[in-house]
N, C-alpha and C positions, 0 to 999 in steps of 0.2 A: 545528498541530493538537494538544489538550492530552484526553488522556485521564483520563475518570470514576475515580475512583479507588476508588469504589465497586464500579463495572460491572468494574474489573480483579479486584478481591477474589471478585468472584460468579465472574468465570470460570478464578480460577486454583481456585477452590471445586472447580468441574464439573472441571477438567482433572483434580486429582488423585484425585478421585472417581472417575473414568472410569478412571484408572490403577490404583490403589492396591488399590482394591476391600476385600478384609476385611481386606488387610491386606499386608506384602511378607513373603511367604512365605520365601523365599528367605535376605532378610536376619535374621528371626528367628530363623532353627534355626540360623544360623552365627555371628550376630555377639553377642557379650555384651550387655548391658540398659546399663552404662555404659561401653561402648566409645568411645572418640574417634576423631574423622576430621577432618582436615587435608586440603584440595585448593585444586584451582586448576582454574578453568573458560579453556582454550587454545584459542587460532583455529588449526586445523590448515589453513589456507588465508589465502591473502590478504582480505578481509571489508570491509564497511562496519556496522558494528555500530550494531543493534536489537535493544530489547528486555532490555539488561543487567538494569534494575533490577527488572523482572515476573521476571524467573529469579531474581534474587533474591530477591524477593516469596515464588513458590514456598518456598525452602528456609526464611527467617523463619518461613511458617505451619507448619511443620513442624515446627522447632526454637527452641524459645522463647530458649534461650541462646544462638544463633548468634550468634560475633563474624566479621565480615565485612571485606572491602578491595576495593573497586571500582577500577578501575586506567583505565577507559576512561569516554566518554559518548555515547550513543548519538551516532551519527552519524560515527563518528570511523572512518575506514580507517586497516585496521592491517594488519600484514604476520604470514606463518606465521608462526606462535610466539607469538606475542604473549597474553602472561599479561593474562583480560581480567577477574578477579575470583578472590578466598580465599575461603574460606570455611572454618569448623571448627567443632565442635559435638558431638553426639551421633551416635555411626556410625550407627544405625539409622534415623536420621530424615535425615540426609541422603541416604542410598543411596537411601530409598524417596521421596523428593524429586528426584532426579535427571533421571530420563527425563524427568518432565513440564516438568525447567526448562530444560532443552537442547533438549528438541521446541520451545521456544517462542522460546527466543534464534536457532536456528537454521535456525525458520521467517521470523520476522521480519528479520534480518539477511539473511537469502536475499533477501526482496525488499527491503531497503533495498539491496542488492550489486545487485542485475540494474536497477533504478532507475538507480541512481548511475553505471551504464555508460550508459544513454539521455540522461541529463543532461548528462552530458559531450560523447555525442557529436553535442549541436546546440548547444555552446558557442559563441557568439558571432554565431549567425544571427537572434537577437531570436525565437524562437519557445521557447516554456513548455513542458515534456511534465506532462500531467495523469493521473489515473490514473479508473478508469471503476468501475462495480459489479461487474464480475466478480470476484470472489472468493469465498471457500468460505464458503458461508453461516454463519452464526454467527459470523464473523469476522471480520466488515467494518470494524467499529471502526478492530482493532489492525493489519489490512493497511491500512489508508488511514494510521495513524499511521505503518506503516514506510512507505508509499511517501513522505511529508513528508519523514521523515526521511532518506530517499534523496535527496532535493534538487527532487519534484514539486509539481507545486498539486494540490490535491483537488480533479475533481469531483463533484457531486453525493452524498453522502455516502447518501443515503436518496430514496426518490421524492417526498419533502416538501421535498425541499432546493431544488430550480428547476422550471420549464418547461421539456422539451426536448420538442418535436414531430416526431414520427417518420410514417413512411409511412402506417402504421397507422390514427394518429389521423388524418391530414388522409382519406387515405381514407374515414373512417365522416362526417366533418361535409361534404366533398365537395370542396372546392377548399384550398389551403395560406394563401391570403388571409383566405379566412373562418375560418378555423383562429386563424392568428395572431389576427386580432380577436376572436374568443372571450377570447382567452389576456388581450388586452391588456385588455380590460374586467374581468377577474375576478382578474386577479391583484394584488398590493399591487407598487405603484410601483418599490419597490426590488430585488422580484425581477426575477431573468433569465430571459427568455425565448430560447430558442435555437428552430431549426429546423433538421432535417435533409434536405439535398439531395441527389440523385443525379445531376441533369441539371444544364446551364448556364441552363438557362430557368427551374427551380425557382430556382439561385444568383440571378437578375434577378430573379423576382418576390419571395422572400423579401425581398431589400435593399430593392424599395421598398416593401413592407409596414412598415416599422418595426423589426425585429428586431434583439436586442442582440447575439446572436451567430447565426452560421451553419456549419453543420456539415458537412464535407465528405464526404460518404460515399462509402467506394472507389471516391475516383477516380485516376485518372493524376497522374504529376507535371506534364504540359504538360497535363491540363484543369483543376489545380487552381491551375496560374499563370492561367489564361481568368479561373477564377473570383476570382483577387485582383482585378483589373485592371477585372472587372464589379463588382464591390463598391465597388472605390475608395475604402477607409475608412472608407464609412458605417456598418459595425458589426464589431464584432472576429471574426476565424475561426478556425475549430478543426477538422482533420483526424482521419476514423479511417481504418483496414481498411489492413490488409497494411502497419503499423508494426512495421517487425524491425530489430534493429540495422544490418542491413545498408540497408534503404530508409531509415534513420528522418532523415540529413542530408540526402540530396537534397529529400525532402517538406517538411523545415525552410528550405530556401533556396528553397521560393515564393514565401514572402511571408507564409506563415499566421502568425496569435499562439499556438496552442495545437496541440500533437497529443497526442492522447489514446493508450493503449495496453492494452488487456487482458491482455495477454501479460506485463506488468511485475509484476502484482499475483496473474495468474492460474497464469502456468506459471515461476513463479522458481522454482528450484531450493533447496533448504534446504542450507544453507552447513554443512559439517564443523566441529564445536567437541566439544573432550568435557572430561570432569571428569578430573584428572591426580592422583591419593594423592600426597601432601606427606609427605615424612619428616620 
């Protein structure tokens, strides 16, 4: 997934905005007009880093002179310590640059870290972990690029991105059949249509409607082995509900191609990194 480079510029815009306000109070009445500052942005935890070069971003729009040293690239796990960018320039414009670019390395590398444990642990069972729309609104973007970067596929980016047919929908047009054929008649060829199941009787009707993918909705690891087994290949599967690292290999060795996760993009935890003054 390749991020706007524009849409980055607009929201590191708002971020410091939302930070800085009229101004860093703080650092004006203490630090000289041409003060210099030397640091170094540190993983105080073990990490799988995202987001390096938008914290960097941050301090650039800040500091027109900053001479910089990138040391890492996204993606890369790296152990406590590890010096993951310098930075030097003008004190005042780096200190009041700060907070906004470490809130952002440290939100996004949070979810590339909590990602990059799910990835691993269905290493070799032939199932994908994908990551779903839960995330903090405004933010979709850059958590779908850290969950990539964690080692997920994207789903759905936007509700323009596919067809997924939920409870919902099949409820208002009245059967999952006639649903699907709505879908199949108006959508272009190359989109995907999914449907989402809760029973093993929806899992048989969806498959022989047509559907590209099928969705397994909280179920069991032995009803969601039923439902490989009624599928038989006819369209690839994807797992939700109650994916935690502790269930998330048994649910991979069903047989499904995808388990999707909320919890990867929604409840990551923001990973320890801070700016360290360089003598």
């Amino acid at each position: 997934m390749q991020l706007d480079e524009q849409e980055i510029e607009d929201f590191i815009d708002r971020a410091l905005e939302e930070d800085i306000g009229r101004g860093d109070l703080t650092t004006n009445v203490t630090i000289p007009k041409d003060a210099v500052f030397r640091a170094a942005m540190v993983a105080r935890e073990e990490i799988v880093v995202c987001g390096i070069d938008i914290a960097l971003r941050c301090f650039e729009m800040m500091v027109p002179d900053l001479e910089s040293d990138v040391l890492v690239d996204d993606g890369e796990r790296v152990a406590k310590g590890t010096v993951l960018a310098r930075v030097s320039g003008n004190a005042r414009a780096i200190l009041a640059a700060e907070r906004t670019a470490l809130n952002i390395l440290q939100h996004l590398s949070g979810i590339s870290t909590e990602v990059r444990k799910y990835v691993d642990a269905v290493e070799g069972t032939g199932a994908t972990m994908i990551d779903t729309r839960k995330t903090i609104p405004t933010l979709r973007n850059v958590a779908k690029y850290a969950s990539f970067i964690g080692g997920a596929r994207n789903h759905r980016i936007r509700l323009d991105d596919g067809v997924l047919i939920k409870d919902n929908h099949i409820a208002a047009v009245g059967s999952l059949t006639a649903t699907v054929k709505a879908a199949q008649r108006a959508t272009p060829a190359l989109t995907v249509i999914e449907v989402e199941c809760d029973t093993l009787d929806q899992v048989k009707e969806a498959a022989e409607s047509g559907v590209d993918m099928i969705l397994l909705d909280n179920m069991d690891t032995a009803m969601m082995r039923e439902a490989v087994e009624i599928v038989a290949k006819r369209c690839r599967i994807e797992c939700s509900g109650g994916v935690r690292l502790d269930t998330v290999r048994e649910k991979a060795e069903t047989g499904v191609d995808f388990i999707s996760s909320g919890r990867m993009t929604q409840s990551a935890a923001a990973v320890d990194i801070g700016l360290d003054f360089l003598d």
